[in-house]
C-alpha positions as CSV (number, residue, x, y, z in Angstrom):
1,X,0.0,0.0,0.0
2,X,1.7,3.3,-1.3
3,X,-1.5,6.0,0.2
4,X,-3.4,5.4,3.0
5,X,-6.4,8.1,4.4
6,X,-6.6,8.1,8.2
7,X,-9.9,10.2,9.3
8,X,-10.9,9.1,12.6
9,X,-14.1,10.8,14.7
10,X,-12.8,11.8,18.3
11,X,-13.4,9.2,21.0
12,X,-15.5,10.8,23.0
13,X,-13.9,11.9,26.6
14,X,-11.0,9.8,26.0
15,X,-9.0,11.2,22.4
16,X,-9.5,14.0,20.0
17,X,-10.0,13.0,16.3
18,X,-6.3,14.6,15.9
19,X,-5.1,12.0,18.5
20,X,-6.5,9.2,17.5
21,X,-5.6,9.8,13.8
22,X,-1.8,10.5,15.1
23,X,-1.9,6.3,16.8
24,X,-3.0,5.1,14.0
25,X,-0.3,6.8,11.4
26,X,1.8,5.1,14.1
27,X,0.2,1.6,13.8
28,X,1.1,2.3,9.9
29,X,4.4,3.2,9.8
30,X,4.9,0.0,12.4
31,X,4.4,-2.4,9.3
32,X,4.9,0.5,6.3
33,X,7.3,2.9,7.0
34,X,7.1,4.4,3.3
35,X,3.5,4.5,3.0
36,X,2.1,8.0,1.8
37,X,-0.2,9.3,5.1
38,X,-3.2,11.4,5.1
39,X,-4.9,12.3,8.2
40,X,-7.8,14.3,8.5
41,X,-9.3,15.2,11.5
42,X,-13.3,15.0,11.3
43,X,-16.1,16.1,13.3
44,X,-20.1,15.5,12.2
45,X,-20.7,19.4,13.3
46,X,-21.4,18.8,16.7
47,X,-18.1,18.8,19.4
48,X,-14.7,18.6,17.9
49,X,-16.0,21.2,15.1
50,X,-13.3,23.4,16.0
51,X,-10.4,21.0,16.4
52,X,-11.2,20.2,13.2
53,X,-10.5,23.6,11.5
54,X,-8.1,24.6,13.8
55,X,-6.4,21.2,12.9
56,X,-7.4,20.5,8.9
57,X,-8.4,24.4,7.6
58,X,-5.7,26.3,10.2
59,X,-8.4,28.6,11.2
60,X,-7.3,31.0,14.1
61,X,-8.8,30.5,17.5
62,X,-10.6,33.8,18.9
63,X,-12.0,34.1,22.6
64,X,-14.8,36.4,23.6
65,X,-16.9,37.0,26.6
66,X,-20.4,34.8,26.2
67,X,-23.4,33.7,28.3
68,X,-23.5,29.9,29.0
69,X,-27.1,28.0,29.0
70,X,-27.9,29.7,32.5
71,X,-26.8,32.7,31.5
72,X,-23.5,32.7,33.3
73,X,-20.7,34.6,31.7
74,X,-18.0,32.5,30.8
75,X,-15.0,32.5,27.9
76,X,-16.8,32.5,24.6
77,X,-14.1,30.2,21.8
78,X,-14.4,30.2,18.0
79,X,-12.2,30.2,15.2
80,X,-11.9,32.6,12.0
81,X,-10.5,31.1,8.7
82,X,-7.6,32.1,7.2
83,X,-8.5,34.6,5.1
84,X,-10.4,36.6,7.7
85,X,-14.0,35.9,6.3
86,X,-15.6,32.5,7.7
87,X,-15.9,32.1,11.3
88,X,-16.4,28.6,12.7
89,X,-18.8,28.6,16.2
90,X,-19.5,25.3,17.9
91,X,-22.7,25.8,19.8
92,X,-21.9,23.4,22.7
93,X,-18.7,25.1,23.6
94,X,-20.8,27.8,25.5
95,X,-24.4,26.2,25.2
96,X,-23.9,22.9,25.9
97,X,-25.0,20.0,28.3
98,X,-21.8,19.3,29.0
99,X,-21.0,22.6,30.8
100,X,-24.1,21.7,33.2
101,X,-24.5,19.3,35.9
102,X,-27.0,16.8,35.9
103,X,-29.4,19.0,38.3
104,X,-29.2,22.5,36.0
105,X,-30.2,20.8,33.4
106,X,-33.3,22.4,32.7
107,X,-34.4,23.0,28.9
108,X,-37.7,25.5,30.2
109,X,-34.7,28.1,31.0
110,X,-31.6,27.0,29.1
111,X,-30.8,29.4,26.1
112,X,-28.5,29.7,22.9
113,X,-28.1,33.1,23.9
114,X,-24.2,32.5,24.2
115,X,-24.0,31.2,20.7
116,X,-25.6,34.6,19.3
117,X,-22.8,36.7,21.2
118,X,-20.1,34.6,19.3
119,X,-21.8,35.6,15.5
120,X,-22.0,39.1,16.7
121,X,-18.5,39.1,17.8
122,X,-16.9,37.6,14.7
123,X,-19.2,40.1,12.8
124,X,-18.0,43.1,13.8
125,X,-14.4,41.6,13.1
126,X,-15.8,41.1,9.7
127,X,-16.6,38.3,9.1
128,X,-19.8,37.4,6.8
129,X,-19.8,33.8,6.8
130,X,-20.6,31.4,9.2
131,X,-20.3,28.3,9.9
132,X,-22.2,26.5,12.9
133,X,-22.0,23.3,14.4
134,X,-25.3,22.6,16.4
135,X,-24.6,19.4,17.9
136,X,-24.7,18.8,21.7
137,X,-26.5,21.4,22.6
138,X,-28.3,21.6,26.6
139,X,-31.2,23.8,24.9
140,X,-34.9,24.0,23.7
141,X,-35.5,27.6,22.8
142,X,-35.3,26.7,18.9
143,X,-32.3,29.2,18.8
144,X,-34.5,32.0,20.1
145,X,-31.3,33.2,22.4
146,X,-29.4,33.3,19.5
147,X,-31.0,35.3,17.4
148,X,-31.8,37.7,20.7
149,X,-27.9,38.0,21.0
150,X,-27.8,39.7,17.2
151,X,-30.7,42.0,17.6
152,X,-34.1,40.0,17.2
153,X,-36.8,41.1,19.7
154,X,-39.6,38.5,20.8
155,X,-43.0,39.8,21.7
156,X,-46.1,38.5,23.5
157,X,-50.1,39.3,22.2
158,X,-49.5,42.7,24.0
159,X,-46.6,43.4,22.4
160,X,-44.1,42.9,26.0
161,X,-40.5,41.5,25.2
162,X,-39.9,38.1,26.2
163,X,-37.0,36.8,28.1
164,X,-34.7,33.6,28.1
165,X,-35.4,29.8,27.4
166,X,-38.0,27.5,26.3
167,X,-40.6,28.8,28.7
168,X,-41.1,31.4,26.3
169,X,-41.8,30.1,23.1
170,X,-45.8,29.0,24.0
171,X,-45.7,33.3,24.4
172,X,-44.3,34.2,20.9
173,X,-46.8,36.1,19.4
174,X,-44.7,38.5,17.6
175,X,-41.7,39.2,16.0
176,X,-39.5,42.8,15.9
177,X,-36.6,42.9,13.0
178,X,-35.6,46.6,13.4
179,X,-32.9,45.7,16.0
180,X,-31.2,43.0,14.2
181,X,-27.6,43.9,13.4
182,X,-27.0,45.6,10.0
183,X,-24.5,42.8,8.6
184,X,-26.7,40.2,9.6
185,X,-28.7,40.4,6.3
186,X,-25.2,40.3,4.1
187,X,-24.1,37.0,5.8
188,X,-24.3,33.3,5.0
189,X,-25.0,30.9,7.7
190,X,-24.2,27.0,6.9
191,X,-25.8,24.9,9.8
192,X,-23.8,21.9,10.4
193,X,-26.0,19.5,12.6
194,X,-26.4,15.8,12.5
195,X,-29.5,14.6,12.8
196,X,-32.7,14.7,11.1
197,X,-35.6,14.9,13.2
198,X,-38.7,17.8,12.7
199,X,-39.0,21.3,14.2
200,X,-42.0,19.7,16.3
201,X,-44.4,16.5,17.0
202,X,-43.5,13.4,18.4
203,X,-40.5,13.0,16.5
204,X,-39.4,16.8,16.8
205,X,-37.0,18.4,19.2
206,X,-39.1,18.3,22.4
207,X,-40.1,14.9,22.5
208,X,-36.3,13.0,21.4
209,X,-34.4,15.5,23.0
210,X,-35.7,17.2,25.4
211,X,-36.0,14.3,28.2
212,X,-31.8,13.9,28.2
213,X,-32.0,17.9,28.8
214,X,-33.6,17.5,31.7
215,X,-37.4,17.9,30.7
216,X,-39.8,15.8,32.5
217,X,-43.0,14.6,30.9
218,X,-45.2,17.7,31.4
219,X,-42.3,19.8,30.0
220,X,-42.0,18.1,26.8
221,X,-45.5,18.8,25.8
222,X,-45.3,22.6,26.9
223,X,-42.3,22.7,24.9
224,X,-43.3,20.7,21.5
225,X,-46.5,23.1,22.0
226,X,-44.1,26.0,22.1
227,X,-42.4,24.5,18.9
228,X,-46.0,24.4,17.2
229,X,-46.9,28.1,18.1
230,X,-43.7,29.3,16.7
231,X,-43.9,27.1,13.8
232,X,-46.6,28.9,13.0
233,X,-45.4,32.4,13.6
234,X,-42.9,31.7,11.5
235,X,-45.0,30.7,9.0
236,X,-47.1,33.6,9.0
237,X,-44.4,35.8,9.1
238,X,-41.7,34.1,6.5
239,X,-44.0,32.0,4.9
240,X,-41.4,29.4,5.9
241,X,-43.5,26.1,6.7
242,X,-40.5,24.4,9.2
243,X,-42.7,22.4,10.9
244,X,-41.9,18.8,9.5
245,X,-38.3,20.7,7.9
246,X,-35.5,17.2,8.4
247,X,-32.8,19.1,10.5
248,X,-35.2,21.9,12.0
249,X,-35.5,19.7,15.4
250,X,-31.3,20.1,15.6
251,X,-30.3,22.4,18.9
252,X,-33.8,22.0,20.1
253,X,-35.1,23.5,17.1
254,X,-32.3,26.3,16.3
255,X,-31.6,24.3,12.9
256,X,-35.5,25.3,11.9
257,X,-35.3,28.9,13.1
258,X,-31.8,29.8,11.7
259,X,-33.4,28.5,8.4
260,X,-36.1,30.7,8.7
261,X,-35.3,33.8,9.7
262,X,-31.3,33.6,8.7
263,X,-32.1,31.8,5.3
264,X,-29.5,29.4,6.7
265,X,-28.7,26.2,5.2
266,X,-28.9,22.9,7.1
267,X,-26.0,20.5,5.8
268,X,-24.6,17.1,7.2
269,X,-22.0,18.0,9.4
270,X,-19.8,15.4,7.9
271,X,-20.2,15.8,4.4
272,X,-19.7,19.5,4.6
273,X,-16.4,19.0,6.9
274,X,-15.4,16.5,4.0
275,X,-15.8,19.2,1.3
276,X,-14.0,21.8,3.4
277,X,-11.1,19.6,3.1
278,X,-11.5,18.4,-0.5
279,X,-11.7,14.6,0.6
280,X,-13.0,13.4,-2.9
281,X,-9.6,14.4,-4.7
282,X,-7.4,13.5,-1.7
283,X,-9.0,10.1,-2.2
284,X,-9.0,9.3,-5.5
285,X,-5.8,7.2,-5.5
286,X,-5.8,5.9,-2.6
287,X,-5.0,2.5,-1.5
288,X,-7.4,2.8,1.9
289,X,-9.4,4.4,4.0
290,X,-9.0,3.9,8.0
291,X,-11.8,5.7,10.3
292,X,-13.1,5.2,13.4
293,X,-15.3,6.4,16.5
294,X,-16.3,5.8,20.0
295,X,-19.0,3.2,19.6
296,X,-19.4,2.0,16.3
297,X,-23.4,0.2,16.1
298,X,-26.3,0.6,13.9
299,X,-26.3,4.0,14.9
300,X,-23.2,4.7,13.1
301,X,-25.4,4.6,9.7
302,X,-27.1,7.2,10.6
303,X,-25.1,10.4,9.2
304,X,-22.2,9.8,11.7
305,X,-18.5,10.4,10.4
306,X,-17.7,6.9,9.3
307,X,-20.6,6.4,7.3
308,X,-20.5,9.8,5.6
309,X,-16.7,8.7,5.1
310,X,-18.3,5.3,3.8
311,X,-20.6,7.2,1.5
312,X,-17.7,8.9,-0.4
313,X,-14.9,6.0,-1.0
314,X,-17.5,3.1,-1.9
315,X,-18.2,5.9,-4.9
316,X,-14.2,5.1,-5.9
317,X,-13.9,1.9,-5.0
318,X,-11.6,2.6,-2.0
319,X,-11.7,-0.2,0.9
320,X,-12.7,1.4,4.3
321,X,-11.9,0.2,7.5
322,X,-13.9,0.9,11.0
323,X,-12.2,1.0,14.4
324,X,-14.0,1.6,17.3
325,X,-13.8,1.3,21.4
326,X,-17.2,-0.6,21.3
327,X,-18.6,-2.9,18.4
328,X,-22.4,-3.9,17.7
329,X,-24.3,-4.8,15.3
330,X,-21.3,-5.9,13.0
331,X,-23.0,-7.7,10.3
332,X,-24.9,-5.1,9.5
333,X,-22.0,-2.7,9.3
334,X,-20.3,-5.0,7.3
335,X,-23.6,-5.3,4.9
336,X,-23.0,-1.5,4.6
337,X,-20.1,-1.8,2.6
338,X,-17.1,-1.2,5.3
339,X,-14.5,-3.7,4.2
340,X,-13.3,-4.9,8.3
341,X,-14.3,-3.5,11.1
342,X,-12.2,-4.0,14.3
343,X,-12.9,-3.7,17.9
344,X,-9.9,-2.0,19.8
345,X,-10.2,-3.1,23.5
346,X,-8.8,-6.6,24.4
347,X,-12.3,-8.5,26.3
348,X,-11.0,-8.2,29.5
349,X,-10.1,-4.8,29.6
350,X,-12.1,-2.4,32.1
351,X,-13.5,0.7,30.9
352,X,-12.2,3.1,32.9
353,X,-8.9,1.4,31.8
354,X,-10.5,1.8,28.0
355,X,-10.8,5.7,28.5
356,X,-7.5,6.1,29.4
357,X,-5.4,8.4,26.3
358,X,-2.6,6.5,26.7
359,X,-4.1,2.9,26.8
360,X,-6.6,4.1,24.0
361,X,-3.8,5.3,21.7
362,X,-1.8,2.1,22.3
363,X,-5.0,-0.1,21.6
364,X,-5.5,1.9,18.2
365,X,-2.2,2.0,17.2
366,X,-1.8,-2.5,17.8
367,X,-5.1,-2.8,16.3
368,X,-3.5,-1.4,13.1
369,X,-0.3,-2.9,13.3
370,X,-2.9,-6.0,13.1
371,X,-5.2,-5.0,10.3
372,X,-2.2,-3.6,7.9
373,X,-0.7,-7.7,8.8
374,X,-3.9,-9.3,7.9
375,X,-6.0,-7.1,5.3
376,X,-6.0,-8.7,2.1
């Protein structure tokens, strides 16, 4: 093998896509110490968006002051691309559920506000496009904080301003633009989000995601009837029917109002990280693909980064390999079209031994050593 492609997904709380891509380069260079190496760090627009870029595109980190989901001020982090006009905002770096413990979760006040702060800050550096990973986010105010950060105003049926959080989105009766900041309407917003589900219903934002954000039974229907009452706002006002939009339940329904009232576009988080970096040329001639993630399961075939990767190198031909820390389903993955698939952790090994960088990195890095021996 002359050119291999290493693009692993970070294993979450243990390595960073870049880390795990770095093991297994080593696991190569073990068995081929001439082989050609590509790595690509990957993210499917959710965390690790901005170790991506940083890593892949050599955007420039930025820091700014920005409200977390309780409104707590806190070190805002983004990057800016090289040439000054893109910046790239992950949502859950300062909205989401992993900056809350398990008893503030609490979607009826939790807002994107935070998020909003970071696009006004990168506009008045000038930037006009924006890239935003919505993944992982602690909220259910379908992005109504956000757009409050650049200017929007929310009004009740007598016309009063409303405040923070989910709570408020059953009170939405009217919408003010004149606030909004000037550059707003000269921007282009790319949503990067990974999942599928509807602005509202049973199969909206409320009722999937709203329980693992804290909301009990009688707060997911006040906040899927909050979606439906802004849904139809929205409507009214944009004539943007987002109500059954695939991608408008993302962020607890900030991928459907970004799309309405930003004219934003909702992409796959990892095919548009894959076209950032060009991966169709890089793999044209390639000899094989090696990815990877956390948990690899039927889940995986579900937009995640390995089967996005899939997607684009069963298109050339190119055989694909799947590590992971935790294997299911493996017929089924293998139906898919990945050529192996290869669990990294001996049987007997503990998890909180299987977390451990060092141990993960060594465990990647033997399983290639491994696969490069036996891959035919």
């Amino acid at each position: 093998m002359k050119k291999i492609i290493i693009a692993m997904d970070s294993f979450k709380g243990c390595l960073t896509s870049a880390q795990a891509n770095e093991a297994a380069e080593a696991g190569v260079h073990d068995i081929l110490p001439d082989a050609k190496i590509i790595k690509i760090s990957v993210s499917d627009g959710g965390e690790g968006l901005l170790d991506v870029v940083k890593n892949t595109l050599h955007a420039t980190e930025v820091t700014a002051p920005a409200h977390d989901p309780l409104m707590r001020l806190m070190k805002g982090v983004y990057a800016i691309s090289e040439d000054r006009k893109t910046a790239f905002i992950e949502l859950a770096s300062v909205n989401g559920l992993t900056l809350l413990t398990k008893t503030e979760r609490n979607p009826w006040i939790t807002t994107t506000f935070g998020t909003g702060e970071l696009i006004l800050d990168a506009l008045e550096r000038g930037c006009r496009q924006f890239i935003i990973g919505i993944g992982g986010s602690a909220t259910n105010d379908a992005g109504i904080g956000l757009l409050q950060a650049i200017g929007f105003n929310f009004l009740d049926d007598k016309g009063q301003v409303l405040g923070q959080g989910g709570n408020i989105l059953e009170k939405i009766a009217m919408i003010e633009f004149s606030k909004v900041y000037p550059a707003v309407k000269d921007s282009r917003f790319i949503i990067a989000c990974d999942v599928k589900n509807p602005f509202c219903g049973k199969m909206g934002a409320a009722y999937i995601f709203g329980p693992q954000k804290g909301a009990d039974e009688i707060m997911v229907k006040r906040l899927d009837n909050g979606l439906q009452v802004l849904s139809k706002v929205i409507v009214n006002i944009t004539g943007k029917d987002i109500a059954r939009l695939p991608g408008a339940g993302a962020a607890g329904g900030t991928g459907g109002s970004l799309y309405a009232f930003l004219d934003a576009k909702l992409k796959s988080g990892i095919n548009l990280l894959l076209d950032l970096v060009h991966f169709d040329e890089l793999i044209k001639d390639a000899d094989l693909v090696i990815t990877g993630e956390g948990s690899a399961d039927s889940q995986t075939l579900m937009g995640k980064v390995p089967s996005g990767i899939l997607n684009r190198t069963q298109k050339v031909h190119v055989p694909t390999v799947l590590l992971a820390g935790k294997v299911k389903d493996e017929e089924m993955l293998l139906k898919a079209g990945f050529k192996r698939i290869f669990c990294i952790n001996p049987p007997n090994l503990i998890k909180t031994q299987m977390i451990l960088p060092t141990i993960a990195e060594e465990n990647i890095r033997q399983t290639v050593i491994y696969l490069i021996q036996n891959l035919k």
